[in-house]
Each structure stands twice: as structure tokens, then as C-alpha cells.
Z-matrix of the N, CA and C atoms (Angstrom, degrees):
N
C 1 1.456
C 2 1.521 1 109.08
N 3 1.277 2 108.84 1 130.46
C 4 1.559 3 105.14 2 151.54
C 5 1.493 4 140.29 3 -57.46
N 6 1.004 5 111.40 4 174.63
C 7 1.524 6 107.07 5 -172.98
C 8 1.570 7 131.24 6 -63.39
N 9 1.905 8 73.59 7 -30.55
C 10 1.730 9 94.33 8 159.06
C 11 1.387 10 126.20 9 -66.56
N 12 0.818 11 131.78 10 -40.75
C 13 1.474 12 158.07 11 142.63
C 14 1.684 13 99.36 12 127.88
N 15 1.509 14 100.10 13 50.98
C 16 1.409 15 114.31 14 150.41
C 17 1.623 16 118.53 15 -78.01
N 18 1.363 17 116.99 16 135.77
C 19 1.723 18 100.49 17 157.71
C 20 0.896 19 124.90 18 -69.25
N 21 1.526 20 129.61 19 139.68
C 22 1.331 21 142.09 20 -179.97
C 23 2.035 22 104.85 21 -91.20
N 24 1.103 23 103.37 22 -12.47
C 25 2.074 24 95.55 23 -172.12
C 26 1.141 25 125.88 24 94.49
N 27 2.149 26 108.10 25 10.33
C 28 1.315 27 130.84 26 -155.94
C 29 1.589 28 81.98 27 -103.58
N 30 1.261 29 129.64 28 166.56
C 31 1.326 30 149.90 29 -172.06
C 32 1.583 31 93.65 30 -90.39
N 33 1.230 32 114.58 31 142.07
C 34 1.660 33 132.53 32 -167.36
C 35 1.681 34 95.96 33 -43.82
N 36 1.335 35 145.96 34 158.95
C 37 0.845 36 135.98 35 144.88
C 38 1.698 37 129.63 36 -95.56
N 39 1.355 38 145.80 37 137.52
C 40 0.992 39 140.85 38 165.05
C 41 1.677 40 125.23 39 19.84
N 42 1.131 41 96.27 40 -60.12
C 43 1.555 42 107.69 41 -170.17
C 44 1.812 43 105.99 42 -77.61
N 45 1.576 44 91.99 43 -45.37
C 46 1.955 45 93.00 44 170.17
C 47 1.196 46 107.90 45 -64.35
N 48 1.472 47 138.41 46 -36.67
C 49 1.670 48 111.21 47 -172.17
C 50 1.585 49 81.11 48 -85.45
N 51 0.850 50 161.51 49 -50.23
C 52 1.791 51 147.04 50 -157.69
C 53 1.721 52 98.48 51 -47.89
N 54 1.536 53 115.15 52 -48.20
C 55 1.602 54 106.11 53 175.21
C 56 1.148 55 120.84 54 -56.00
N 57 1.303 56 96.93 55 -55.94
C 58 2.086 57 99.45 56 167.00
C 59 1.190 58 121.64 57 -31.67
N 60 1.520 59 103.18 58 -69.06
C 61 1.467 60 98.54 59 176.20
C 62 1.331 61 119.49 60 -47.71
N 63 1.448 62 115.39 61 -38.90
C 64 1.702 63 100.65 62 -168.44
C 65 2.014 64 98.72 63 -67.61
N 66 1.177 65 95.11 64 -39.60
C 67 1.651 66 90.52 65 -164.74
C 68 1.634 67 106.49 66 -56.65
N 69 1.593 68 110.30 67 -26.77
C 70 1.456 69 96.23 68 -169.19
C 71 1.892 70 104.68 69 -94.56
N 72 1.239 71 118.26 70 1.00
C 73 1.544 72 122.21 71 135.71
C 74 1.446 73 121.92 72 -31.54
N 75 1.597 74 91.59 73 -59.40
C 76 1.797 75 90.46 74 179.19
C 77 1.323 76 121.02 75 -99.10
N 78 1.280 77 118.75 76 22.61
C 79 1.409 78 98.70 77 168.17
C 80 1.502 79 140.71 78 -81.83
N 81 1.795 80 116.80 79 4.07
C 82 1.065 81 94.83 80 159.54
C 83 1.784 82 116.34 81 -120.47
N 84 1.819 83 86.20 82 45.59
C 85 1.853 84 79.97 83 175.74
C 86 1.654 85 96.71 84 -136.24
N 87 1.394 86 120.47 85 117.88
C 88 1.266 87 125.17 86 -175.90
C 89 1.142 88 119.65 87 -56.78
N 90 1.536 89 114.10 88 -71.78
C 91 1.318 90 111.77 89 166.46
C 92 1.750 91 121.71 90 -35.52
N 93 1.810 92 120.27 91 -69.31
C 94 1.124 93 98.06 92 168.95
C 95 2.188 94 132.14 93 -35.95
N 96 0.936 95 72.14 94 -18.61
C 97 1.946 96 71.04 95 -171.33
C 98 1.647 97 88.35 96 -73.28
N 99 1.213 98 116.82 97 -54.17
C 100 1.409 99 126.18 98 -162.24
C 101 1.441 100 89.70 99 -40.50
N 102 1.510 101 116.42 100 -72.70
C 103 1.655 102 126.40 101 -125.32
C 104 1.847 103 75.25 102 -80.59
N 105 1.195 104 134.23 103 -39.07
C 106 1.628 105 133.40 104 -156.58
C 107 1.839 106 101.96 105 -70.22
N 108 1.222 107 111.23 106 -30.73
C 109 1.386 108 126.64 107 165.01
C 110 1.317 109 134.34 108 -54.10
N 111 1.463 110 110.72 109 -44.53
C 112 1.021 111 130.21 110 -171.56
C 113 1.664 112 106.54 111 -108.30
N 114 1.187 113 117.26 112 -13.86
C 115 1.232 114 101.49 113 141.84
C 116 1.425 115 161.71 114 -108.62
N 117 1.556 116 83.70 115 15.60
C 118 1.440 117 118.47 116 177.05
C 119 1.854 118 108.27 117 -102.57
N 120 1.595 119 111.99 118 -9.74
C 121 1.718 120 98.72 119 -166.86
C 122 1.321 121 83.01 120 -138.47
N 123 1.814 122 112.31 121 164.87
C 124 1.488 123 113.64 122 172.50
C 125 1.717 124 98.51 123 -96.57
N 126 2.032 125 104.86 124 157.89
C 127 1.350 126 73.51 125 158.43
C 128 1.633 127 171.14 126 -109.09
N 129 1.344 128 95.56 127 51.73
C 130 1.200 129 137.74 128 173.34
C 131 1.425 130 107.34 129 -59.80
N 132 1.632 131 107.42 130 -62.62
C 133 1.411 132 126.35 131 178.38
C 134 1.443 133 107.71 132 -65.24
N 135 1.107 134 132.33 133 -26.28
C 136 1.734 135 114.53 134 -179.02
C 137 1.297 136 125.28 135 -104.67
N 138 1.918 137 107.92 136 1.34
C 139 1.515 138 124.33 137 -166.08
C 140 1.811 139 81.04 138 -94.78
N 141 1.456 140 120.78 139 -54.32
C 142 1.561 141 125.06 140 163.57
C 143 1.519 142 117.86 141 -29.33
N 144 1.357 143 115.05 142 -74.58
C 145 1.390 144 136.78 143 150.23
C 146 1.627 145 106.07 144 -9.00
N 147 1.358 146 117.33 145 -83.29
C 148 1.615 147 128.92 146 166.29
C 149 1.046 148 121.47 147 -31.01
N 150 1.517 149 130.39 148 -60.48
C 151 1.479 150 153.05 149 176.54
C 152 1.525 151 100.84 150 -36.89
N 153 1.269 152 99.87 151 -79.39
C 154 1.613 153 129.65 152 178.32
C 155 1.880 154 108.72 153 -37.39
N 156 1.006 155 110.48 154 -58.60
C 157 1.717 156 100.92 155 167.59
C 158 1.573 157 118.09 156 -106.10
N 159 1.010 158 104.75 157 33.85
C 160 1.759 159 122.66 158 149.00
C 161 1.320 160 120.44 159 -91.16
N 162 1.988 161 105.05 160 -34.84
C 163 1.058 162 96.97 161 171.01
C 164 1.134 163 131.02 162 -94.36
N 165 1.298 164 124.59 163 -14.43
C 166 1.380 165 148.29 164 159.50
C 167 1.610 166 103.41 165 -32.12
N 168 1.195 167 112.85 166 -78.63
C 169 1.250 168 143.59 167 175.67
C 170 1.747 169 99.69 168 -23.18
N 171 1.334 170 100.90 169 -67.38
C 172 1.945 171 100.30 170 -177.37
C 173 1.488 172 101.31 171 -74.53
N 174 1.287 173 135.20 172 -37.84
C 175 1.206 174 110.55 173 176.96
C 176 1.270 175 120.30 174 -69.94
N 177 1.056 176 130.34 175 -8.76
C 178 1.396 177 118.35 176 174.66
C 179 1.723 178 107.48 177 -107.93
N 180 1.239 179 124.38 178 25.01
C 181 1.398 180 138.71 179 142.78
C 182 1.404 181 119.24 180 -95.20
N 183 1.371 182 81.90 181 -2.57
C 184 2.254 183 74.17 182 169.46
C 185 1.970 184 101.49 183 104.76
N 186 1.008 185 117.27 184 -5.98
C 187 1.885 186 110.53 185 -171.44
C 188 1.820 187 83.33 186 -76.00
N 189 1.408 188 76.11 187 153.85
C 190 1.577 189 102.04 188 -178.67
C 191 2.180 190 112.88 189 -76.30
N 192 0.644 191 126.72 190 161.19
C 193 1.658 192 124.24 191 174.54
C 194 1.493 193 111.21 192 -52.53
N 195 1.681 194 122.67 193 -60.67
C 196 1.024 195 129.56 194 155.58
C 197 1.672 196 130.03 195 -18.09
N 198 1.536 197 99.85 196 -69.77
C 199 1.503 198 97.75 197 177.74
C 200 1.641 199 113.18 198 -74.44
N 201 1.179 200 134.89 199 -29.31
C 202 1.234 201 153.64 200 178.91
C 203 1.745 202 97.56 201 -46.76
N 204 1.496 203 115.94 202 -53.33
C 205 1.423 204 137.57 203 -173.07
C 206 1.241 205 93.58 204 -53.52
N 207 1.197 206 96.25 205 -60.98
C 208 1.997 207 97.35 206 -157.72
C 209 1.716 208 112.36 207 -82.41
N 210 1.090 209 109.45 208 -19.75
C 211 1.733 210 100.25 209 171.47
C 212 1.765 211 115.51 210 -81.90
N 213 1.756 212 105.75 211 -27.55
C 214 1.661 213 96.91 212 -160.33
C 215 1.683 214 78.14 213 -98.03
N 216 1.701 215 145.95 214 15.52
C 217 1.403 216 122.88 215 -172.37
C 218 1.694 217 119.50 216 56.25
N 219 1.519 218 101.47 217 35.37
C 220 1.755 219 92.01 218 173.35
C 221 0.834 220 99.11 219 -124.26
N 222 1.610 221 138.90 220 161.82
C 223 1.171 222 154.97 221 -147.82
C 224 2.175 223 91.76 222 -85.55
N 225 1.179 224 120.09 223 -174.74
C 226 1.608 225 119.47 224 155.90
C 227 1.031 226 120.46 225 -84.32
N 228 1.571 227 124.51 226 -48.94
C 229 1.418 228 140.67 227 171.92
C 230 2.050 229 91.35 228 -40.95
N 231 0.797 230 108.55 229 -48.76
C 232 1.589 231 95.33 230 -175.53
C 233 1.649 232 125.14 231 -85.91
N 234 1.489 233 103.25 232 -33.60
C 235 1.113 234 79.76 233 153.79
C 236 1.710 235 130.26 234 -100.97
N 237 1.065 236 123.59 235 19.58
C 238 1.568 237 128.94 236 134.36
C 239 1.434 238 117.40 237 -50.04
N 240 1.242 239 124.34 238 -25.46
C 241 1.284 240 107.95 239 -171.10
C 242 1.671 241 96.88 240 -96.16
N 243 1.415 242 134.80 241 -44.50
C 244 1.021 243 143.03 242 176.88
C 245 1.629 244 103.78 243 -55.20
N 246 1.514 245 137.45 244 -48.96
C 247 0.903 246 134.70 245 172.65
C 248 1.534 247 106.43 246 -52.37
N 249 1.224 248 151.83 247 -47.05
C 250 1.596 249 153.95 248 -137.94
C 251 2.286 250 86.58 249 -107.48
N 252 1.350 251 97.99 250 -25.63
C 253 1.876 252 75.74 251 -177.79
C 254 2.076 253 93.76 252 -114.81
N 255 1.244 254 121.51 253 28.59
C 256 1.539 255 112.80 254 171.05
C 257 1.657 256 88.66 255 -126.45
N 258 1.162 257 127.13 256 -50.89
C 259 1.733 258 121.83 257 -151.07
C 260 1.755 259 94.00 258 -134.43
N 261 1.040 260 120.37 259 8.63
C 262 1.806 261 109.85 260 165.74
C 263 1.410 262 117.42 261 -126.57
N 264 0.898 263 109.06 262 -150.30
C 265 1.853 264 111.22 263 -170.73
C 266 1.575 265 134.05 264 -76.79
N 267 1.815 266 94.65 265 3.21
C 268 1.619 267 101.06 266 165.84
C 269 1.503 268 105.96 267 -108.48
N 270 1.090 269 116.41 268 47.40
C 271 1.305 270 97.58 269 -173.11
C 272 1.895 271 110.29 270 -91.64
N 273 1.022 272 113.60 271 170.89
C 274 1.547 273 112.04 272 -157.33
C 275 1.795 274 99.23 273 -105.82
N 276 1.299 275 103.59 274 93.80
C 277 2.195 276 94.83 275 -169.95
C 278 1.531 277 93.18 276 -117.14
N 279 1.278 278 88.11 277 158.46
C 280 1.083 279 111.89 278 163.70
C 281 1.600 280 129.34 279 -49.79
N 282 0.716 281 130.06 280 160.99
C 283 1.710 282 143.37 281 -176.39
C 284 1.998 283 89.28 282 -70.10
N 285 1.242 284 107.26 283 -78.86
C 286 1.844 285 105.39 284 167.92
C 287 1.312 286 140.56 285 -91.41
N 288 2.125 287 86.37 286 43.79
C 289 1.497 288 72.59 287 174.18
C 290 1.887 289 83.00 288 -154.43
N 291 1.656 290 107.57 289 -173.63
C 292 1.389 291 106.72 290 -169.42
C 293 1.543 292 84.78 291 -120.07
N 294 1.126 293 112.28 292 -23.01
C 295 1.680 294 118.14 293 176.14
C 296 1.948 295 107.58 294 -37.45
N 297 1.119 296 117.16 295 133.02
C 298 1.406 297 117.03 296 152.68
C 299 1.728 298 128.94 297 -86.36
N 300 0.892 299 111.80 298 -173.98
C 301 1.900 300 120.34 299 -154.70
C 302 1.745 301 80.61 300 -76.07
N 303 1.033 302 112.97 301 -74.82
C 304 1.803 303 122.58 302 -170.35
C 305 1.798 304 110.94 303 -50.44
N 306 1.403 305 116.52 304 -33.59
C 307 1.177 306 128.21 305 -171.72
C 308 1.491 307 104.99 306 -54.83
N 309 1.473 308 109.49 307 -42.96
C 310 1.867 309 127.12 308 -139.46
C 311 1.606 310 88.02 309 -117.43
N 312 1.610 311 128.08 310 -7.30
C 313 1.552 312 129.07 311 -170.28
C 314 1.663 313 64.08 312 -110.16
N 315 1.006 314 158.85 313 -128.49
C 316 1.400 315 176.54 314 -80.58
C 317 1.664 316 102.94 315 -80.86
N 318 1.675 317 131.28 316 -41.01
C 319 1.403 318 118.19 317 145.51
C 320 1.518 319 142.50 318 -49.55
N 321 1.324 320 96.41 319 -31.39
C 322 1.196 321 105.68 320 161.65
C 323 1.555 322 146.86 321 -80.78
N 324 1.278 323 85.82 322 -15.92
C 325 1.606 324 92.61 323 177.60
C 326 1.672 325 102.13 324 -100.27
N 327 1.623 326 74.11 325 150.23
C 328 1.812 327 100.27 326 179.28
C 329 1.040 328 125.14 327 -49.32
N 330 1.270 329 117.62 328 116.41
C 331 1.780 330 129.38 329 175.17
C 332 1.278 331 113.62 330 -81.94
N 333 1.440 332 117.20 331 154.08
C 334 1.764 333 128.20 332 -137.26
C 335 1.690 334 79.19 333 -87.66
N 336 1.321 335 130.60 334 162.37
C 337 2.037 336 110.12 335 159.08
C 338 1.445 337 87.56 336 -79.38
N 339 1.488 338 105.32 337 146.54
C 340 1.112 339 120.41 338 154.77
C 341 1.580 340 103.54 339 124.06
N 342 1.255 341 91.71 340 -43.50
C 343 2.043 342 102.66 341 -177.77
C 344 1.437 343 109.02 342 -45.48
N 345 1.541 344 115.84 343 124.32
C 346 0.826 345 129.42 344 -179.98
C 347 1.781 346 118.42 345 -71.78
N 348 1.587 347 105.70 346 -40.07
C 349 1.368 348 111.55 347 -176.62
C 350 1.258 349 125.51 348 81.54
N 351 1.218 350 101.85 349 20.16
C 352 1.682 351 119.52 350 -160.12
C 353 1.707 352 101.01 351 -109.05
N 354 1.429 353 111.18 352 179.84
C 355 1.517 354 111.42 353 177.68
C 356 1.706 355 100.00 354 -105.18
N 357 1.753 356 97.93 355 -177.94
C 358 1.503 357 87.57 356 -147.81
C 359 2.109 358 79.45 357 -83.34
């Protein structure tokens, strides 16, 4: 990662798989995830956090960048960039698969009842 805490295409470093690990500690206790979250991010950082795979989420239902912008409050420039590493040509796949990292986290997770899954 960069300093920005962009990825650079460099192999996780030390400290990123150490988060992993802690996060995958908590994955089957909610609350712990909650309270480990919140005391590790401001909340600034997890309303961002939210935004960011909200928008994920509609772009890979098909919403255009535009509308994506204006429902999750992010600029386009950002979600252009989120669009090009969830549903364009940076996306992070597997060795056997064409699927990306967000694509195959985003099938799996639980759909609201009712959600259509459709574009807007």
C-alpha cells in the first residue's frame, strides 16, 4: 500500500495480513467485530468505509457511476476509481476465476428480502 493507503500491486505487507488476521478472529462474533472496529477507526472512517461498499454494491448491479455518486454522496472521480478496481480492469481474481475480490464478497452476502438486485 501506499501511503495513501492506495494499493500499489505489492504483496500484502506484514501489518495487512496481521489486520486480517485480527478481522478474521472476529468473524463469527458481531458485536466483537463492531466494538474491534470502532476502536480501531474514527467515525468518519467507517461512514467512508460504508459509502465505499454501498457503492460497490450498485455498481456491480448494473447503476451507472453517475447515479451511484449521487445516492452513496461520493464525488464521480471516486466512484470511478472504485468502479475500475470492483467491475473494470483492476479487479483482484483469482488465478481460476474472472470474478474479482468484491464481485465473489458481494454474492455472498445477504440480500435485504425484497431487493430486487436490479439497476436503478
Amino acid at each position: 500500500m501506499s501511503d495513501a493507503g492506495t494499493p500499489t500491486g505489492e504483496d500484502d505487507s506484514p501489518l495487512e495480513s496481521s489486520f486480517l488476521d485480527a478481522l478474521l478472529v472476529c468473524r463469527d462474533d458481531l458485536e466483537l467485530s463492531q466494538r474491534f472496529l470502532q476502536e480501531l477507526t474514527s467515525p468518519r472512517e467507517r461512514r467512508w468505509f460504508d459509502r465505499r461498499w454501498a457503492a460497490a454494491q450498485l455498481l456491480m448491479q448494473g447503476w451507472t457511476n453517475k447515479d451511484v455518486a449521487q445516492r452513496v454522496d461520493l464525488t464521480e472521480k471516486t466512484v470511478g476509481k472504485i468502479a475500475r478496481w470492483t467491475v473494470g480492469d483492476l479487479r483482484v481474481k483469482r488465478q481460476d476465476s474472472e470474478e474479482g475480490a468484491a464481485q465473489e464478497v458481494f454474492e455472498r452476502f445477504p440480500k435485504a428480502p425484497g431487493s430486487d438486485g436490479g439497476a436503478a
